[in-house]
C-alpha positions as CSV (number, residue, x, y, z in Angstrom):
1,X,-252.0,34.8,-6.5
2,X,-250.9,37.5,-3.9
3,X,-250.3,36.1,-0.5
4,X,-251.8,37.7,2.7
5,X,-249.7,39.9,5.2
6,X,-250.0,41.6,8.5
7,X,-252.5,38.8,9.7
8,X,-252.3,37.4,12.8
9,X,-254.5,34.1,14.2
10,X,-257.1,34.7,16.8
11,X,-258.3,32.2,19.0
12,X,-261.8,31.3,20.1
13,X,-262.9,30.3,23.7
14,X,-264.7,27.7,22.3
15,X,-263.0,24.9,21.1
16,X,-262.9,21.6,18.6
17,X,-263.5,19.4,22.4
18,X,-266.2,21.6,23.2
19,X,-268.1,21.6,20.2
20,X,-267.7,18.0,19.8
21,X,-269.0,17.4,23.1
22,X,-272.6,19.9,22.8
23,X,-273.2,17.5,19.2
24,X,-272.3,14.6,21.4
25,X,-270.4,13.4,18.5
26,X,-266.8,13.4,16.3
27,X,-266.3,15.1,13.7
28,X,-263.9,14.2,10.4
29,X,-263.7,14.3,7.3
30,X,-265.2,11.1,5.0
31,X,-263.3,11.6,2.1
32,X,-265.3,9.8,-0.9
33,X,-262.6,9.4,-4.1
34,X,-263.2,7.6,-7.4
35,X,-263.9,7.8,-11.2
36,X,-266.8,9.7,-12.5
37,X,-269.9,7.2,-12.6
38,X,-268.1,5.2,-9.9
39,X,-270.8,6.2,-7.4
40,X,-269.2,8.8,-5.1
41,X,-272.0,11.3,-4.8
42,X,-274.6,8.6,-4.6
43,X,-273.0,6.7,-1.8
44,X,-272.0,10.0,-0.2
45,X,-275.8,11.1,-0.2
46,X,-277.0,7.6,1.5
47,X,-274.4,7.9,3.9
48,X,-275.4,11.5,4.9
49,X,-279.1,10.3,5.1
50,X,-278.3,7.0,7.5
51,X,-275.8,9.0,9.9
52,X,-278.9,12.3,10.3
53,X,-281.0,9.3,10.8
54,X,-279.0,8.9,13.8
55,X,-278.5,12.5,15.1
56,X,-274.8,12.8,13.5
57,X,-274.8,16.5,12.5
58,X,-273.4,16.5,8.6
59,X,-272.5,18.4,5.7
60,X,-271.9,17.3,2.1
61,X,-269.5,18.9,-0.3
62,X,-270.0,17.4,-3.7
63,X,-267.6,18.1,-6.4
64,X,-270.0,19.9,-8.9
65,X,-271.8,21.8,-6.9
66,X,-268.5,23.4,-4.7
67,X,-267.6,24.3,-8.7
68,X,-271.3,26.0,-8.7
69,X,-269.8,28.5,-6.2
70,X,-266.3,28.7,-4.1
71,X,-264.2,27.0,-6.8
72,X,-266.4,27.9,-10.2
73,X,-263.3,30.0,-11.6
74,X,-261.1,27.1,-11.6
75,X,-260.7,24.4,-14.6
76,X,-259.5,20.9,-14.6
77,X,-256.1,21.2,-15.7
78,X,-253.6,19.5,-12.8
79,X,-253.3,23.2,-11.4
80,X,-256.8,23.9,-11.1
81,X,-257.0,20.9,-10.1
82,X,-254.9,20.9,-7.3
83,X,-256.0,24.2,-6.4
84,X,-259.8,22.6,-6.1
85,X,-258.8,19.8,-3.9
86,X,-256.5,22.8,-1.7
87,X,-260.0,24.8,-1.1
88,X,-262.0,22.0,-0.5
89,X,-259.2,20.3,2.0
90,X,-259.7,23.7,3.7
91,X,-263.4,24.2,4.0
92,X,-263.5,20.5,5.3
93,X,-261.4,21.4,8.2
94,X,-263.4,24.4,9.1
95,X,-266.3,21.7,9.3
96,X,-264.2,19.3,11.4
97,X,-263.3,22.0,13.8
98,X,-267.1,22.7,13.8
99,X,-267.5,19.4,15.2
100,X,-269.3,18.3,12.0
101,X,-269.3,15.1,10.1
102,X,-268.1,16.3,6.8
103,X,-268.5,13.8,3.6
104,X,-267.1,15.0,0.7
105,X,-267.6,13.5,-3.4
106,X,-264.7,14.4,-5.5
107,X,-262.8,12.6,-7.8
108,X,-259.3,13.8,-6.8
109,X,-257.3,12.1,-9.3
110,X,-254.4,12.9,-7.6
111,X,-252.6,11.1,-4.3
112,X,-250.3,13.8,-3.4
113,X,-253.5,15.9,-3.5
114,X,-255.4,13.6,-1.0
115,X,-252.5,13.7,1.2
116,X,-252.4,17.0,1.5
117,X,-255.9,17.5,3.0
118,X,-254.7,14.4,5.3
119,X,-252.3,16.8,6.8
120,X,-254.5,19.9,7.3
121,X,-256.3,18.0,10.3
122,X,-255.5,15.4,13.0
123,X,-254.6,11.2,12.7
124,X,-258.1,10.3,12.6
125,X,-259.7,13.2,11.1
126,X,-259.0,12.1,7.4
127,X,-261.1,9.1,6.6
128,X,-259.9,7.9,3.0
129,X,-262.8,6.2,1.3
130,X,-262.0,4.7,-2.3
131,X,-265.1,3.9,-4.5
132,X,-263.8,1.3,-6.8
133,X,-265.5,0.6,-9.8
134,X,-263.7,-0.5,-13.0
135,X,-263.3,2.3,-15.4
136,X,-265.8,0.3,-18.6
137,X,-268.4,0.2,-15.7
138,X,-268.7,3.9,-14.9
139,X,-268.4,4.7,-18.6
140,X,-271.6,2.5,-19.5
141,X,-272.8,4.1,-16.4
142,X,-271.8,7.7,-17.5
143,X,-275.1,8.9,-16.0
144,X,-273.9,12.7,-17.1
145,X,-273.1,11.9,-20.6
146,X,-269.2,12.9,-19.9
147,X,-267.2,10.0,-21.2
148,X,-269.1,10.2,-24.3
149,X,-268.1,13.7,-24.9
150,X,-264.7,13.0,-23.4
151,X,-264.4,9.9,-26.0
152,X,-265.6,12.4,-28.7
153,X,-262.9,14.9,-27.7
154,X,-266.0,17.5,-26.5
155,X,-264.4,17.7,-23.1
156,X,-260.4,17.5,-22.3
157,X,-258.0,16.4,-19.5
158,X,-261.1,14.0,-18.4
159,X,-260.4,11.2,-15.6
160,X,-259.6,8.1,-17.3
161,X,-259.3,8.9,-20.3
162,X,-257.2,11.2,-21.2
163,X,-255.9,12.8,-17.8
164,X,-255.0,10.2,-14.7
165,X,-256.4,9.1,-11.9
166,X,-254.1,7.9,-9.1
167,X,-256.0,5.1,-6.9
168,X,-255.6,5.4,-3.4
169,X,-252.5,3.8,-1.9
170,X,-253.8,2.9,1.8
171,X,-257.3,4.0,2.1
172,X,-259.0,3.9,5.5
173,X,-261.7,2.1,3.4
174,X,-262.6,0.2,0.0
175,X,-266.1,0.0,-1.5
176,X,-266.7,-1.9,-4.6
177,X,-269.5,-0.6,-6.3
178,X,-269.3,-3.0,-9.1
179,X,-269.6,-5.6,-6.7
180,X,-272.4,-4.7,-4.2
181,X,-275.5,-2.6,-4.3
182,X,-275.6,0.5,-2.2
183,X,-277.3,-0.7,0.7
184,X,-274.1,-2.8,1.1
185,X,-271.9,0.2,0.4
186,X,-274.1,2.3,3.0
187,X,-273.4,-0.4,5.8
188,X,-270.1,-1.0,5.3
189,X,-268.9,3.0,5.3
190,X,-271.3,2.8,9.0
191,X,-270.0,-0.1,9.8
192,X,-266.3,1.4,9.9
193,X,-267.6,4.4,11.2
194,X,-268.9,2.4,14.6
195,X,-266.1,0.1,14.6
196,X,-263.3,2.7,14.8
197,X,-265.6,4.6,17.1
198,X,-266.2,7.5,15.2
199,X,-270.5,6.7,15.7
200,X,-272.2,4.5,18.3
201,X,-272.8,1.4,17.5
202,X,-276.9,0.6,16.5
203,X,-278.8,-1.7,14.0
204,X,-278.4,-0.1,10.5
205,X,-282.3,0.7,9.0
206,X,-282.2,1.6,5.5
């Protein structure tokens, strides 16, 4: 890939602070990881829903649909893979500097990968949030068929089962979705949101 030249940065008069301050809100990046069928998008949706319930401007960037559009050239081979996450890490810190709440669903397999979006933004931009759910739940779950055909050798270098996935070392948050429905899910991700003051604080009303 042939790198840019002769470009030079150009700064805007309006800024991250100011933005922030006409939403009357942060911004940051919720950062949804986990296995296929662990309940990433699902979560990520209810989560979206509860915080515009709440006048928190958001935008969602889901994994299959970014590979509808921006990234539908790339594969899933630990390049393209990489190369997904880089794009994605990117767009989300346009969003941040926006002063939106971005929540993005993507498995990510891979922690160097995650870390590297950490760094595009500030400390407490980068909200790490791990779905756990054991790997025999979210393959009786597979709600899009894909372990089947990944167990049938249909589809290659698939999460779990025969390409890795890295679980998150020191996420900001854990949600067991084997454990709790996803009401419980929803209020715990807003629950961390108001506790670390990233949201005022109200009654949750799902």
């Amino acid at each position: 890939m042939a790198k840019a030249t002769n470009i030079t940065w150009h700064e805007a008069k309006v800024k991250k602070e100011d933005r922030r301050k006409l939403n009357g809100h942060g911004s940051a990046i919720l950062w949804f990881t986990g296995l296929s069928g662990s309940g990433k998008s699902t979560l990520s949706v209810a989560v979206e829903h509860e915080l515009h319930k709440r006048g928190i401007r958001t935008y969602i960037l889901d994994g299959d649909n970014i590979r509808h559009g921006l990234n539908k050239n790339l594969g899933f081979s630990p390049e393209d893979r990489k190369e997904n996450i880089r794009r994605i890490g990117e767009v989300s810190k346009l969003f941040v500097d926006a002063g939106i709440m971005v929540l993005t669903a993507f498995i990510s397999p891979y922690q160097a990968d995650r870390d590297m979006v950490r760094e595009l933004v500030e400390g407490r931009e980068f909200v790490e949030i791990y779905v756990k759910c054991p790997l025999e739940v979210c393959e009786n779950r597979d709600p899009k068929g894909l372990y089947k055909k990944a167990r049938s050798g249909e589809i290659k270098n698939f999460t779990g089962i025969d390409a890795p996935y890295e679980a998150p070392e020191c996420p900001e948050l854990v949600v067991d979705t084997n454990q709790q429905p996803l009401e419980d899910s929803v209020k715990q991700v807003i629950q961390y949101l108001e506790e670390n003051d990233y949201i005022e604080k109200q009654p949750v009303r799902l």
